[in-house]
C-alpha positions in Angstrom: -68.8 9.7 82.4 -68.2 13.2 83.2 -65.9 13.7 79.6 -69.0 13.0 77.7 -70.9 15.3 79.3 -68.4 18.1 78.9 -68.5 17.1 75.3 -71.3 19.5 74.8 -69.0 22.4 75.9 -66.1 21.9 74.4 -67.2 21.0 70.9 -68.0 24.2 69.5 -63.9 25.3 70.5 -62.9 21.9 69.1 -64.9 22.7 66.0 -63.8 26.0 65.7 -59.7 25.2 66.2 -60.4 22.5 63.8 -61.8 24.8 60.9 -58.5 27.2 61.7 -56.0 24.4 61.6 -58.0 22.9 58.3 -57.8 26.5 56.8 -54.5 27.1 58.0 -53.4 23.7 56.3 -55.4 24.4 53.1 -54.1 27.6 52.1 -50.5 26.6 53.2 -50.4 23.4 50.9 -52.7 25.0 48.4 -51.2 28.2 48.0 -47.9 27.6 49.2 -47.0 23.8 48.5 -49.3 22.7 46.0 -48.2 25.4 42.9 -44.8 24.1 43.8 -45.2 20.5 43.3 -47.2 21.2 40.2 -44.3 23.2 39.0 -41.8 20.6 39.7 -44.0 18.0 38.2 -44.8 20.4 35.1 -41.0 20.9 35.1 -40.1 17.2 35.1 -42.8 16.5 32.7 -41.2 18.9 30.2 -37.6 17.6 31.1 -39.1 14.3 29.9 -40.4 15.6 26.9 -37.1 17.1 26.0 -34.8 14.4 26.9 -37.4 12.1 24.9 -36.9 14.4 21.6 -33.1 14.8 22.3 -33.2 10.8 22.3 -35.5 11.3 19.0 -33.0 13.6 17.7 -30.0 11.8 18.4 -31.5 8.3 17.3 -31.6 9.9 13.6 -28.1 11.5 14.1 -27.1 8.4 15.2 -28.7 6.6 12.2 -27.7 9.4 9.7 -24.2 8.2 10.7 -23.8 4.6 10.5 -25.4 5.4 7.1 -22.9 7.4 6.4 -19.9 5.0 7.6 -21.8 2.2 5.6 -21.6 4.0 2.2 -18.2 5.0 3.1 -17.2 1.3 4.1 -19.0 0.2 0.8 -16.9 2.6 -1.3 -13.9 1.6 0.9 -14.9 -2.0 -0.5 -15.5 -1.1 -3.8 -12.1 0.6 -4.1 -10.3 -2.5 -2.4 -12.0 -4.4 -4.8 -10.8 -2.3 -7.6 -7.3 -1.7 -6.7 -7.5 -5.7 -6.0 -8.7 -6.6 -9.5 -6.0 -3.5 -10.8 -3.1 -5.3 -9.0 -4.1 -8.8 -10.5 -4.2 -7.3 -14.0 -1.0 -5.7 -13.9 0.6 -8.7 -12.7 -1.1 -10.8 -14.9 0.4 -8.2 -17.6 3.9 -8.4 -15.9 4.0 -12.2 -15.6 2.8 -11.9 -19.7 5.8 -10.0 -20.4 8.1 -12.2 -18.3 6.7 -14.9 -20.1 6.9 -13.4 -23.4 10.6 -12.4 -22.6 11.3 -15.9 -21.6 10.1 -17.5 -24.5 11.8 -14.4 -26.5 15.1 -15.7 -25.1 14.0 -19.6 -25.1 13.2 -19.1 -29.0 16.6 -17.2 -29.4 18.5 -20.1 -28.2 16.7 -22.6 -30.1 17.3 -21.1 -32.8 21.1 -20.0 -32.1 21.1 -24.2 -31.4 19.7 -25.0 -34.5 22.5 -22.2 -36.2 25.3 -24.7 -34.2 23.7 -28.1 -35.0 23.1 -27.0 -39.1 27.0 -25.7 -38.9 28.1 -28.6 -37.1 26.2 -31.2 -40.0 27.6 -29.1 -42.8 30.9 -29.2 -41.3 30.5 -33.3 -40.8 28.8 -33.7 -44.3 32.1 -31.6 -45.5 34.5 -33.9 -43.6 32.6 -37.1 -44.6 32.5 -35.8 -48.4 36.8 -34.7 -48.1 37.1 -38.6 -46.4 34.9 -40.2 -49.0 36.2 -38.7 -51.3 40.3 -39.3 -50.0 38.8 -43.2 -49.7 37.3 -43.0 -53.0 40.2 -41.7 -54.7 42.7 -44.4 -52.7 40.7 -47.4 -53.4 40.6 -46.1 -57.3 44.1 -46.2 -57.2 44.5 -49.7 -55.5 41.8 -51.6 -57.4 42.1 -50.4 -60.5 45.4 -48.7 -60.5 44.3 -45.3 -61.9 45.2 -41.9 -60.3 42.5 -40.0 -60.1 42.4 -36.1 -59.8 41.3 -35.4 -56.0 38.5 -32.7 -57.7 37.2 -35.0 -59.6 37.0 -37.5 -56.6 35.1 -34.9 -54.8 32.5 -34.3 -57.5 31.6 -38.0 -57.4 31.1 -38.8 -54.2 29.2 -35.3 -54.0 26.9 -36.1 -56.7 26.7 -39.7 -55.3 25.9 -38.1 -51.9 23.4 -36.1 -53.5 21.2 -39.1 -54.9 21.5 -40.9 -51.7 19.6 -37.9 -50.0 17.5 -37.6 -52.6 16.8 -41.7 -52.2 16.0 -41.1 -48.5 13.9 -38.4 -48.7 12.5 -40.8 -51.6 12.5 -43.8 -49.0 10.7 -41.4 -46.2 7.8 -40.2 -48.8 7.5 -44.0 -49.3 7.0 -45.5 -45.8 4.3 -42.5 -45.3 1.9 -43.2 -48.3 0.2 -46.3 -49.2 1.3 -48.6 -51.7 -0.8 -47.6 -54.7 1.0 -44.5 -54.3 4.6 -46.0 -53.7 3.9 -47.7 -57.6 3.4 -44.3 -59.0 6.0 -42.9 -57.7 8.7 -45.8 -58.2 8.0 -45.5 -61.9 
């Protein structure tokens, strides 16, 4: 094969144009291509390690902060809480002093009742004394045919009135104690 033989020639050209094309290639990517891709990778190392520690940095901002809104969400709690438990006191206080006013004003017209019902059994004790004592005085007259003097009526059914109460309230401290007790006091 005649290219083989003609091998022998052409090998040291070959050779040569090979070692100027390698050369030509080595100092083009080495000098030339090579320092740049080692900056761009030096470069996007340190853009790495930057945006890492701006990550760092805004991780611990980021926690400083919700730290910050938690204690200001706990004292926003703690003051609901207060004004909460303030607002349940003073209506508790408010509702006291409605309460106290209402049973101010309940006790003020018990009371003003038990003024009416006190007037209104001295004014029927009065009446029942002036017509016992009209009904004494007339049935004097019929059964026995004396007058007597309207004053003196009035006296006796008075004093007569007076020992019945005195019997009740005798009568009342009776039924309450026991009956060696109702002997000692019947004597």
């Amino acid at each position: 094969m005649p290219q083989i033989t003609q091998l022998s020639m052409v090998f040291a050209s070959q050779v040569f144009w090979l070692a100027v094309i390698f050369g030509l290639i080595f100092f083009v990517i080495g000098r030339r291509i090579a320092p740049k891709i080692r900056s761009t990778v030096a470069a996007r190392d340190d853009k790495i390690a930057d945006d890492l520690a701006k990550a760092q940095a805004a991780r611990v901002a980021a926690d400083e902060t919700e730290a910050a809104w938690r204690a200001r969400m706990d004292a926003a709690r703690a003051d609901a809480t207060r004004l909460a438990q303030e607002a349940r006191q003073e209506s508790a206080r408010q509702t006291e002093a409605r309460v106290k006013a209402a049973l101010g004003e309940i006790d003020a017209r018990v009371e003003e009742a038990r003024v009416r019902i006190w007037t209104s059994v001295q004014a029927a004790r009065a009446e029942i004394e002036a017509v016992a004592a009209d009904a004494a005085q007339q049935m004097v007259e019929q059964l026995i045919g004396i007058k007597v003097d309207p004053d003196e009526a009035a006296k006796a059914v008075a004093t007569e009135l007076r020992a019945l109460r005195q019997g009740e309230g005798r009568q009342a401290v009776v039924q309450e104690r026991k009956p060696e007790q109702v002997a000692s006091l019947v004597r």
